[in-house]
C-alpha positions as CSV (number, residue, x, y, z in Angstrom):
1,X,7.2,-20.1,-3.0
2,X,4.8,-22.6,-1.2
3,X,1.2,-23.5,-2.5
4,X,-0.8,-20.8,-1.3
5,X,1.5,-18.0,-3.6
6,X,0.5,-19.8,-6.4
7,X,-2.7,-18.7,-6.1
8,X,-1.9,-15.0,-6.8
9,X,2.2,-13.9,-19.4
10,X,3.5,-14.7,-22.2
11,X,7.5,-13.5,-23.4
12,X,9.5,-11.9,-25.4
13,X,13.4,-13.3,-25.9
14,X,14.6,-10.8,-28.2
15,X,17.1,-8.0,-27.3
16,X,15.8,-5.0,-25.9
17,X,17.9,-2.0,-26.4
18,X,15.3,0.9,-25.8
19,X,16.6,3.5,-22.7
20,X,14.1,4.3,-19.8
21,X,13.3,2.9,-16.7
22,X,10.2,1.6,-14.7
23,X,8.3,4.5,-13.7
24,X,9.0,6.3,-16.6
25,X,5.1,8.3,-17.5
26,X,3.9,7.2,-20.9
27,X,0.8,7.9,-19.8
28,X,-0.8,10.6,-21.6
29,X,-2.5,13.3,-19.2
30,X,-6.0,13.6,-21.3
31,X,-7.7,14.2,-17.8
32,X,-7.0,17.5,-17.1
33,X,-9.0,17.9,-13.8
34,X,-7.5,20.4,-11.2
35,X,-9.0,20.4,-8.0
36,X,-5.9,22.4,-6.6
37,X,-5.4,19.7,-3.7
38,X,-2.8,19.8,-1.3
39,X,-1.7,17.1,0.5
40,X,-0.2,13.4,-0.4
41,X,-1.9,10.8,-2.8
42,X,-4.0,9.3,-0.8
43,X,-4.6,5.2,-2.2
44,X,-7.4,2.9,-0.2
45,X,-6.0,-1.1,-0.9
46,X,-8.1,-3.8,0.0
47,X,-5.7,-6.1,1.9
48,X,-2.7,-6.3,4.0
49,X,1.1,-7.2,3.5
50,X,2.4,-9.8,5.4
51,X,6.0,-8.8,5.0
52,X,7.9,-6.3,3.3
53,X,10.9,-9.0,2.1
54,X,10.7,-9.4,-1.4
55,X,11.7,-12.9,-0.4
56,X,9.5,-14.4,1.5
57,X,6.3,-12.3,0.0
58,X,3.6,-14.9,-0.8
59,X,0.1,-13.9,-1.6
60,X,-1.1,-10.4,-3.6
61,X,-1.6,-8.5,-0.7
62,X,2.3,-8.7,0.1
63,X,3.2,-7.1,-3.1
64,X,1.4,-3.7,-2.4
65,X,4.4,-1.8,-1.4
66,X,7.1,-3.9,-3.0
67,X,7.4,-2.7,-6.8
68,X,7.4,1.2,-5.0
69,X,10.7,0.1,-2.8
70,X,12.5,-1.8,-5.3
71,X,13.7,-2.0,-8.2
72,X,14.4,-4.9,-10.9
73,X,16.3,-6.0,-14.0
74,X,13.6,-5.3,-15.8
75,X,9.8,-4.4,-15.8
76,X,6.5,-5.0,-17.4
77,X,5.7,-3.4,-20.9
78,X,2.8,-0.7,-20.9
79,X,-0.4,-0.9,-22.8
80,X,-2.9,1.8,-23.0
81,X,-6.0,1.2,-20.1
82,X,-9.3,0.8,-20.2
83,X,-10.1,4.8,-19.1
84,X,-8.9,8.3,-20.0
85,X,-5.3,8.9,-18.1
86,X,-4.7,5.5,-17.9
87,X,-2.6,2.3,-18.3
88,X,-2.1,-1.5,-18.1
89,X,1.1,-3.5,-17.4
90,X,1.7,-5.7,-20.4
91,X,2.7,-9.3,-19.1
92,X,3.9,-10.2,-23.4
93,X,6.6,-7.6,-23.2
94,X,9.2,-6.2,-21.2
95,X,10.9,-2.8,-20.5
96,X,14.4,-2.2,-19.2
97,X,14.4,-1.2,-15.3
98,X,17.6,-1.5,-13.9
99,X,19.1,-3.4,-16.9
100,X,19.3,-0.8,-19.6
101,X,19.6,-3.5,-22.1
102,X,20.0,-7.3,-22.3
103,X,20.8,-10.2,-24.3
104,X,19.7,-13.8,-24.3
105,X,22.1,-16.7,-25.3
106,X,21.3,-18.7,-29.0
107,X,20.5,-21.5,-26.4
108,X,17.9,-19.7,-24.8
109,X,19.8,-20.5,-21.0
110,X,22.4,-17.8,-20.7
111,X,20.5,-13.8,-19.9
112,X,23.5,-11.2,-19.9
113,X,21.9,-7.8,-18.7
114,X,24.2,-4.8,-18.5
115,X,23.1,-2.1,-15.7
116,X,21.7,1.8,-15.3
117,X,25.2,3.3,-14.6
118,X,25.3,5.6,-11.3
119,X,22.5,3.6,-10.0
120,X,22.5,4.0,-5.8
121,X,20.6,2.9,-3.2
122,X,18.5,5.2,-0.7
123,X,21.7,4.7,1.5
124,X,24.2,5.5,-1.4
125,X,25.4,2.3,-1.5
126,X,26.1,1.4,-5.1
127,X,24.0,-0.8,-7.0
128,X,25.9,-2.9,-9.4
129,X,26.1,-6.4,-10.4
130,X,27.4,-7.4,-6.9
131,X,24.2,-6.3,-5.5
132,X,22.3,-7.9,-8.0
133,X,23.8,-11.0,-7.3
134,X,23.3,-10.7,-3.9
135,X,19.8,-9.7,-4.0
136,X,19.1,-13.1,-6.6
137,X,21.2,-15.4,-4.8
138,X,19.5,-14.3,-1.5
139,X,15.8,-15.2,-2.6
140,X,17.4,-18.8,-4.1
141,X,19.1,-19.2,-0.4
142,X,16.6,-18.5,1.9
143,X,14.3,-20.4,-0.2
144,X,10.9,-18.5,0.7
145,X,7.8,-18.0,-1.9
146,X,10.3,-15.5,-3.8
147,X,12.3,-18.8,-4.8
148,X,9.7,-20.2,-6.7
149,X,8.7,-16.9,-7.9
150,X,12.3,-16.6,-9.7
151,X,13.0,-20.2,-10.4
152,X,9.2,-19.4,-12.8
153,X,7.8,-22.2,-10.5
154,X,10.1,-24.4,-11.4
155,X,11.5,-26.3,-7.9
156,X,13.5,-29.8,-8.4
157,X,15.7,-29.1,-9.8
158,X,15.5,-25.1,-10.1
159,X,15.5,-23.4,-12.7
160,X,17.9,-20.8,-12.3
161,X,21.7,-22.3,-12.3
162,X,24.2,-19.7,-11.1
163,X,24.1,-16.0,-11.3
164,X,27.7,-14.2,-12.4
165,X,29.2,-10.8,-12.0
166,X,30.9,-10.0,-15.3
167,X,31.7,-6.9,-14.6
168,X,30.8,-4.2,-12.5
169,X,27.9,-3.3,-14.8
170,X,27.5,-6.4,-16.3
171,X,25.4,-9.8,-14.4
172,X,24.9,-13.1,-16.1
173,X,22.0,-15.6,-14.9
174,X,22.6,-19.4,-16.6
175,X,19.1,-21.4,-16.1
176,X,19.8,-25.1,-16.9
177,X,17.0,-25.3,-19.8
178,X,15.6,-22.5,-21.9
179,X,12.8,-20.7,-20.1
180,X,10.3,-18.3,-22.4
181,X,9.0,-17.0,-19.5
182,X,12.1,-16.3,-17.4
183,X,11.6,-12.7,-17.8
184,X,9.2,-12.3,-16.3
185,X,9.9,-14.3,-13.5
186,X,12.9,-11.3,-12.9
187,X,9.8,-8.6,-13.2
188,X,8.5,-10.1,-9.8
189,X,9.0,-8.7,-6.1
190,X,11.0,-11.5,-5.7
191,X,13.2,-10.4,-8.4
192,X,13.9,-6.8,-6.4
193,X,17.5,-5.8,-5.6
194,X,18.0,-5.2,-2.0
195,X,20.8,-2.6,-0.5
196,X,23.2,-5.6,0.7
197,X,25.0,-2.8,3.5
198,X,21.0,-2.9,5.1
199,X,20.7,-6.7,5.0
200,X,23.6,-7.2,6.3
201,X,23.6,-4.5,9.5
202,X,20.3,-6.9,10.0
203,X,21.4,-10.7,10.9
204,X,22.6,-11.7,6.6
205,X,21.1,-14.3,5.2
206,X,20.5,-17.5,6.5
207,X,19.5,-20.5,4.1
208,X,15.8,-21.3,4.7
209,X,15.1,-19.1,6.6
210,X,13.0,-15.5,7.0
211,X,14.3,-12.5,8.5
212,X,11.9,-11.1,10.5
213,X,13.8,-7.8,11.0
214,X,12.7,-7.0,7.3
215,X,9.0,-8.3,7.9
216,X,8.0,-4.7,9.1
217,X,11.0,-2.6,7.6
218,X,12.4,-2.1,4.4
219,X,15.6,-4.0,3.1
220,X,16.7,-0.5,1.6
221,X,15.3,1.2,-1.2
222,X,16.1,1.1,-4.9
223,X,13.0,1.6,-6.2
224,X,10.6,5.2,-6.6
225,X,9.8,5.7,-2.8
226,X,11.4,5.3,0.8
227,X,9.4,4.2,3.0
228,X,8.9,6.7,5.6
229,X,6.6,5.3,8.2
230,X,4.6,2.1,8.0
231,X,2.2,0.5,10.6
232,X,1.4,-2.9,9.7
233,X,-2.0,-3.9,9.1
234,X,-2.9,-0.5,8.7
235,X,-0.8,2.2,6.9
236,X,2.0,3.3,5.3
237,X,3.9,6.7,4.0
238,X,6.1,7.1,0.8
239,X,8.0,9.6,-0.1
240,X,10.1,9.7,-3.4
241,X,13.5,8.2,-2.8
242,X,16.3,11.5,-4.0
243,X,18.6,8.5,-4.9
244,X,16.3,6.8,-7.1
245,X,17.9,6.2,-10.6
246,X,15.1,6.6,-12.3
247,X,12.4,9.3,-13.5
248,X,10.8,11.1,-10.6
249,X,7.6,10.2,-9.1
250,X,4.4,12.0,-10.4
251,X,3.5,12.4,-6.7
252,X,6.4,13.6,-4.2
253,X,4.5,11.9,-1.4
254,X,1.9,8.8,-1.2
255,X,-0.2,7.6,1.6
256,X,-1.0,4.0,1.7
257,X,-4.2,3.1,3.6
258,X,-4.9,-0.6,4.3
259,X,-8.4,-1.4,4.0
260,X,-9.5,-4.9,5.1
261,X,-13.6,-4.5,5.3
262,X,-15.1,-4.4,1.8
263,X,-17.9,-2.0,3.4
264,X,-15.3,0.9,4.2
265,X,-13.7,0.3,1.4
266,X,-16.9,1.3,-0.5
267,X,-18.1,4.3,1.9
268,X,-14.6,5.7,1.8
269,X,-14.9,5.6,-2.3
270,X,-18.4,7.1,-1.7
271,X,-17.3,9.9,0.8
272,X,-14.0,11.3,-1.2
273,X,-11.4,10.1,1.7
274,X,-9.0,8.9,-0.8
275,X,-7.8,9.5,-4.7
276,X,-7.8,6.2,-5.7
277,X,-9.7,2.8,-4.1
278,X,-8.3,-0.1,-5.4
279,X,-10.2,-4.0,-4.6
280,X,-13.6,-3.0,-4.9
281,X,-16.0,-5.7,-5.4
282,X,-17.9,-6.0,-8.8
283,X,-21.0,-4.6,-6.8
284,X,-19.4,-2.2,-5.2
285,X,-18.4,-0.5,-8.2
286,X,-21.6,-0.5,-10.0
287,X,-23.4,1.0,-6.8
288,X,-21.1,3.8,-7.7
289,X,-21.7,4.4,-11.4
290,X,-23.4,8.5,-11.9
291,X,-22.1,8.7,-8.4
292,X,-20.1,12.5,-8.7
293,X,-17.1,10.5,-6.1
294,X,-15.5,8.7,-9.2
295,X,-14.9,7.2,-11.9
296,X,-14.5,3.7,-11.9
297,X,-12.2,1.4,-14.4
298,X,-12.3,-2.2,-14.4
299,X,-8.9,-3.5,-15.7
300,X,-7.8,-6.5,-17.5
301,X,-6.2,-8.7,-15.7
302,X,-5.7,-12.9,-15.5
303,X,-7.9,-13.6,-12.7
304,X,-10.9,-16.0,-13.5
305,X,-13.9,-17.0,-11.5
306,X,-13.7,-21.0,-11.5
307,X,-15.1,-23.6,-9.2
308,X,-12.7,-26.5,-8.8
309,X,-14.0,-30.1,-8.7
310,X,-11.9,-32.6,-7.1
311,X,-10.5,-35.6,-8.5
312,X,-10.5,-37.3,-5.9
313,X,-13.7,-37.1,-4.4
314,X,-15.2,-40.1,-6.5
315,X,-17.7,-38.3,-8.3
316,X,-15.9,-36.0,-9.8
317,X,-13.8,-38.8,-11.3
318,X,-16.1,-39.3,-13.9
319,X,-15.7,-37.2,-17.1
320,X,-19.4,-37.3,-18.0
321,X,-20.5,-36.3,-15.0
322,X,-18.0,-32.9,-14.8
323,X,-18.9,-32.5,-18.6
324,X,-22.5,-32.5,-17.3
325,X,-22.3,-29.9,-14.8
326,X,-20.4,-27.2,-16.8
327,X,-23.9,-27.5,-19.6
328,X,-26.1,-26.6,-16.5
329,X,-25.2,-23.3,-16.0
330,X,-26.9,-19.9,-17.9
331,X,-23.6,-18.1,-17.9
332,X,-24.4,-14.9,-19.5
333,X,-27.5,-14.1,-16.8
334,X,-25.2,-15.4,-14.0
335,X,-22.6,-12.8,-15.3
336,X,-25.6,-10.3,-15.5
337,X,-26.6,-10.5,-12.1
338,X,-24.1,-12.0,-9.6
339,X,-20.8,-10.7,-12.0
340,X,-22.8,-7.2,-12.4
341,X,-22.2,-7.5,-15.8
342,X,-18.1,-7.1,-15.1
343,X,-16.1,-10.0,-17.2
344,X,-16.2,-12.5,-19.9
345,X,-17.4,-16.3,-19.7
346,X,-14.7,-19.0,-21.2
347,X,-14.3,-22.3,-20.8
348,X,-10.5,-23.4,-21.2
349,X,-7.6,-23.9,-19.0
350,X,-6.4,-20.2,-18.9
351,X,-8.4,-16.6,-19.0
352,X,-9.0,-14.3,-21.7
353,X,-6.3,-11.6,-21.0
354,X,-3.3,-14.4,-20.7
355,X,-1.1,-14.8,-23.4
356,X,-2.0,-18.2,-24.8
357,X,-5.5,-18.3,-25.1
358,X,-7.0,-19.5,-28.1
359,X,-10.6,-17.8,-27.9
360,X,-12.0,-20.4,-30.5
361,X,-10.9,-23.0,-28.2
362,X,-11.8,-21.6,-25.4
363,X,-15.9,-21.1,-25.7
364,X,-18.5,-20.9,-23.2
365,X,-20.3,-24.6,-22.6
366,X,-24.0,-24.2,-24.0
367,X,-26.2,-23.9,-21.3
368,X,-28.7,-27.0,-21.6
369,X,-30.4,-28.2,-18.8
370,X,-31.5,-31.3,-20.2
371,X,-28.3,-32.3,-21.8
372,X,-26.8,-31.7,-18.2
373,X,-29.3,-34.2,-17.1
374,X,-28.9,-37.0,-19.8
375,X,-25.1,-36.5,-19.0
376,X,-25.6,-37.4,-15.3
377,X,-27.5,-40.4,-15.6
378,X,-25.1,-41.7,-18.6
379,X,-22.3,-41.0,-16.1
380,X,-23.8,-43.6,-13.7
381,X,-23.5,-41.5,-10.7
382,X,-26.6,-42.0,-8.4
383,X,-28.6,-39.2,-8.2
384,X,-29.5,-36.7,-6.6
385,X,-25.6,-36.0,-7.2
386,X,-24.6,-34.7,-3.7
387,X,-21.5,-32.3,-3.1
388,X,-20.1,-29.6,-0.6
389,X,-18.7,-26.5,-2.3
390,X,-16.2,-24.4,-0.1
391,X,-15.7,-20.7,-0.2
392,X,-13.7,-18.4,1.6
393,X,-16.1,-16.9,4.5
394,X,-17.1,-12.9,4.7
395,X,-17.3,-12.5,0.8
396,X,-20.2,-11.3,0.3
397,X,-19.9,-11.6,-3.8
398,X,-19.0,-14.9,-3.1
399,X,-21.5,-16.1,-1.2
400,X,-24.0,-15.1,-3.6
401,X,-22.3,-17.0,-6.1
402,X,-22.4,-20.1,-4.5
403,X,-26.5,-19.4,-3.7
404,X,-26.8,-19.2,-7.0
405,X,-25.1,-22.0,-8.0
406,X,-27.0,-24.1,-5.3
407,X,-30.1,-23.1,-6.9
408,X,-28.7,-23.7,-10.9
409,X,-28.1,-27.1,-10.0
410,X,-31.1,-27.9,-7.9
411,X,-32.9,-28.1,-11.3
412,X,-31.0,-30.9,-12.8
413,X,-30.9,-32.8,-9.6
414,X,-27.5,-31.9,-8.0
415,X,-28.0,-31.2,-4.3
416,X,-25.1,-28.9,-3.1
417,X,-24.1,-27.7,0.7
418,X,-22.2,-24.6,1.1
419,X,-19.5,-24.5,3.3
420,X,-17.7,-21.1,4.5
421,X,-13.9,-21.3,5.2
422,X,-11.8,-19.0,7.4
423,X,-9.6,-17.3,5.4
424,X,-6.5,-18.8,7.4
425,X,-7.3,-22.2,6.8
426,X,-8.2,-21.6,2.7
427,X,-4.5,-22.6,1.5
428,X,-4.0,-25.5,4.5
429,X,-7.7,-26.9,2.9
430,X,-6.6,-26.1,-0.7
431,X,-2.7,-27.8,-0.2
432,X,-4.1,-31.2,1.4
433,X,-7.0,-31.2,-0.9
434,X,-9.8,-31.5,2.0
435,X,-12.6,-29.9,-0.1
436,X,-14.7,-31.9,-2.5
437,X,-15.1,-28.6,-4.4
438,X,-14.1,-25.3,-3.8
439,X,-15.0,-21.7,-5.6
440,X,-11.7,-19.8,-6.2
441,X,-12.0,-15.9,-7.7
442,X,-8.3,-15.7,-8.9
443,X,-5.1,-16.1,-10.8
444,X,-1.4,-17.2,-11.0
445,X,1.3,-15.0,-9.4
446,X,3.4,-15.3,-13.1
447,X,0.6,-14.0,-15.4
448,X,1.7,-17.1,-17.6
449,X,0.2,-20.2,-19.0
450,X,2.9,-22.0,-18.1
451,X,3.2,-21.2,-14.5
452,X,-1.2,-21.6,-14.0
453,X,-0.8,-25.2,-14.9
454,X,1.7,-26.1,-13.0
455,X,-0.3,-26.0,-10.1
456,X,-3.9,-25.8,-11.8
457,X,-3.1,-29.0,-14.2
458,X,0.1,-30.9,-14.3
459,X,-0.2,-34.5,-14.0
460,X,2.9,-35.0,-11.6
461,X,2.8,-31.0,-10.0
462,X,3.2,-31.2,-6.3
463,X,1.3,-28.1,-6.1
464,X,-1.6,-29.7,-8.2
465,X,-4.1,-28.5,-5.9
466,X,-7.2,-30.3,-8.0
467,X,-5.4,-33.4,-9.3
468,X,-6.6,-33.0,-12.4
469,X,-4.8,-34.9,-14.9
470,X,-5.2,-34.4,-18.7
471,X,-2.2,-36.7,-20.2
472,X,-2.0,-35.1,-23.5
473,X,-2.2,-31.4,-22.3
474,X,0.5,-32.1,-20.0
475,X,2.9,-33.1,-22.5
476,X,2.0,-30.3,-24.5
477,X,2.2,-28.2,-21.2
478,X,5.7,-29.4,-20.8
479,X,7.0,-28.7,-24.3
480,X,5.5,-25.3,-24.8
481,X,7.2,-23.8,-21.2
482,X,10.6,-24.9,-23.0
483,X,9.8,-23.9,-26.3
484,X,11.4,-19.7,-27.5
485,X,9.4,-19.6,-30.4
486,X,6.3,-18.1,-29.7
487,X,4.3,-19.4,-32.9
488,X,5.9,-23.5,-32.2
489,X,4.9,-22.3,-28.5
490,X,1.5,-21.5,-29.6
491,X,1.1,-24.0,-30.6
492,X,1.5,-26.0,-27.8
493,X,-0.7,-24.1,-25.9
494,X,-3.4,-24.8,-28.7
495,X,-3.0,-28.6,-28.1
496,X,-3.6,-27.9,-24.3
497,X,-6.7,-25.9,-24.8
498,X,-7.9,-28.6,-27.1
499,X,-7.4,-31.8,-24.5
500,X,-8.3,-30.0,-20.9
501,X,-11.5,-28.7,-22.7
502,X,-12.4,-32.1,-24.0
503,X,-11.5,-33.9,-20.5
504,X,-14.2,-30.9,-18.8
505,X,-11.6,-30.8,-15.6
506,X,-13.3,-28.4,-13.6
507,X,-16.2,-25.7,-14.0
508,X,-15.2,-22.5,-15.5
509,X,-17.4,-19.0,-15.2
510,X,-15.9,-15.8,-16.5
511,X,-12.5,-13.5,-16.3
512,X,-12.6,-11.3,-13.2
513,X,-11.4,-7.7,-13.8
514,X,-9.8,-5.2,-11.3
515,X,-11.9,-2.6,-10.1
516,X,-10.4,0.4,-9.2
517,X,-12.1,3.7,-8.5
518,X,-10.5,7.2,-9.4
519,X,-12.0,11.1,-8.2
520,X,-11.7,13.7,-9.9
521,X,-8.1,14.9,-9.0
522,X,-6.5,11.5,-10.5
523,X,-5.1,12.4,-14.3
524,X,-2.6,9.7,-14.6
525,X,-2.8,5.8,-13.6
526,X,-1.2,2.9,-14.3
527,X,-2.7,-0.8,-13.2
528,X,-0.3,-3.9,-12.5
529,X,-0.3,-7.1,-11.2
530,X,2.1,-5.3,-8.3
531,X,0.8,-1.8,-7.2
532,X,3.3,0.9,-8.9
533,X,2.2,4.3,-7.5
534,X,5.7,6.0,-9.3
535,X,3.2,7.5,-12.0
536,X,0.1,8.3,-10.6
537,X,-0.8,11.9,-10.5
């Protein structure tokens, strides 16, 4: 998948047998506004796509339209949401999609999933194991960001060994060691099964390589929608897909506006032109609290608010010094004022709302100034402790942040420059490492503990953008992405928590929830890491 996709759960291995499909509404309709509105859903998304190829989609914004186009194995499990009409995709549980049912071998490396029968494309092409195959072994060949996205982020070797047609309704997938977490690795874009006949009318596959043909159209359609007409950078229509195997949309038709300028996205929010806003900034949605345009939810999600310290910029080398900084910071007024109140402070390697978190473990440092000063002149370090701290340029929330942060450390005799990045050169800087620290507002692709570290900790990680290195967390790391029982893989991730926090890697601030803003017509929603518009009403 590349370093940037990194950027962006925990498992279940037991059988599931239930029936039902993604999209299925289990969403119960407690909203009961009628407005008697005409017209398509109408969705504001902060953010672009790239690409519509499920294989070579990278960052977040390249997922908006993906899980409305395709369809998967299987899908996230559903938990109820944070407001009335509302839910939250469940990254510790899994619901059949396209598999109706599947089976995991005793040695934890062999997934058998038998399919939906009379499952077709938008084109009426059949979708059965063959094209399941195909669409896996397509994102392993042309070895785009989808690869690492299905291999769980695993790369030499990968994790995925071969993937079989039993039958007509029946695909194996043989990984070479047991992966916990491999199911939801097949609940990602990169996962989606493409119409072969389309790919195929288009140039095939070619190994390492991108299509560009399906950078602005769709590679079929077996998920809720079609995509009717799309204008990159800007728009596109859905309309739900007759063929689609699964329950009907809530919303025949669905028009996707993309919104790149935080300030429209807000007055648009404010002025009724769309149903739902999704990306709003933490400000942006308190400004619209009492405000009769909405109602606004702010979603769980993995994302976390960190500043990474780099190794190997020599300061940040030395343990007392990092331990230092993360005791100089009043958390909860920082939250207060620059979060607008939106998240909860941790320190620990992975958020609140992953699977794995150990919240005993995982407590906010003690803000104490003078502690943080004894620290730096015990570390050696001659002060004032200088540092430039990057952040992506034209975020507004952000740049606040790192004003206040300049001015929290001012006080214990850390001098800090800011320096604002173009948001094209963010992964090139991030990959080579040429920040000495850098905020990043975010979260892993794989809502997993397992797949954060691998590029936010792991000693020998080529995508270890921080080089931090925490020998016995690593290990434990290691063990718990290969261990299927989730209490022995607890575990584990215990043993991490307890290490990175002790070794004070990096600075840690608060979980970052998903705004999203809702008028009055909206009675049913559902949240996900990957926009799914198949139930909202």
């Amino acid at each position: 998948m590349g370093k940037r996709s990194r950027l962006g759960a925990a498992v279940l291995t037991t059988v599931v047998l239930a029936s039902g499909c993604a999209g299925a509404d289990s969403t119960p309709d407690v909203r009961k506004a009628d407005t008697g509105r005409k017209g398509p859903l109408l969705v504001n998304i902060l953010g672009a796509p790239t690409t519509l190829d499920p294989a070579v989609a990278c960052g977040v914004n390249d997922m908006h339209l993906m899980d409305n186009l395709y369809s998967r194995l299987v899908d996230y499990g559903v938990k109820p949401g944070p407001a009335p009409g509302t839910t939250i995709f469940d990254p510790g549980a899994y619901r059949p999609d396209l598999a109706t049912s599947w089976e995991i071998g005793d040695d934890g490396k062999t997934y058998t999933f038998k399919l939906a029968g009379g499952a077709k494309f938008a084109s009426g092409a059949p979708i059965d194991a063959k094209a399941v195959k195909y669409s896996l072994d397509r994102t392993l060949t042309m070895g785009m960001c989808g690869k690492s996205y299905l291999n769980d982020g695993y790369d030499k070797p990968a994790l995925i060994k071969k993937v079989e047609v039993v039958d007509p309704a029946t695909v194996s997938v043989e990984l070479r060691w047991p992966d916990p977490n491999f199911l939801q690795a097949l609940a990602q874009p990169a996962a989606s099964i493409v119409d072969p006949t389309v790919i195929e009318a288009h140039g095939g596959i070619a190994k390492g390589k991108a299509n560009t043909h399906f950078a602005n159209n769709p590679a079929g359609a077996s998920g809720p929608f079609v995509l009717k007409s799309y204008e990159p950078g800007r728009s596109a229509t859905l309309a739900a897909n007759p063929a689609y195997h699964g329950k009907r949309p809530a919303s025949e038709n669905v028009q996707v506006n993309f919104i790149t300028d935080t300030s429209t996205l807000l007055l648009q929010a404010r002025n009724g032109k769309a149903d739902v806003t999704v990306g709003l900034s933490k400000k942006a949605a308190r400004s619209l609290e009492g405000n009769p345009c909405c109602k606004v939810a702010a979603f769980p999600s993995a994302l976390s608010l960190d500043i990474a310290l780099n190794w190997r910029y020599a300061p940040f080398a030395n343990e007392k010094l990092r331990r230092a900084l993360t005791h100089a910071f009043p958390y909860q007024e920082m939250l207060a004022s620059v979060g607008q109140g939106y998240g909860e402070p941790f320190y620990g390697p992975m958020p609140p709302d992953m699977v794995g978190y150990n919240a005993e473990g995982s407590r906010q440092r003690q803000y104490d100034p003078d502690l943080a000063r004894k620290l730096i002149a015990e570390s050696g370090v001659p002060t004032p402790v200088t540092f430039e701290l990057s952040i992506p340029a034209g975020q507004e929330e952000l740049s606040e942040f790192a004003t206040a942060v300049q001015s929290v450390l001012s006080k214990v005799d850390v001098k800090v420059t800011v320096r604002e990045i173009p948001p094209s050169e963010r992964a090139k800087i991030l990959n080579s490492g040429a920040y000495e620290a850098i905020v990043i507002s975010g979260g892993p692709g794989i809502v997993d503990p397992g797949y954060l570290l691998s590029y936010d900790m792991s000693c020998d990680s080529p995508y270890n953008i921080t080089k931090i290195c925490v020998p016995e967390a690593d290990t434990n790391w290691a063990a718990a992405r290969q261990t299927m029982d989730a209490d022995k893989r607890q575990e584990h991730w215990d043993k991490v928590t307890a290490a990175w926090v002790e070794a004070s890697p990096k600075l840690k601030f608060w979980s970052v929830p998903a705004m999203v803003a809702m008028d009055g017509s909206m009675s049913s929603l559902h949240y996900s890491v990957h926009p799914n518009f198949s139930t909202w009403k």
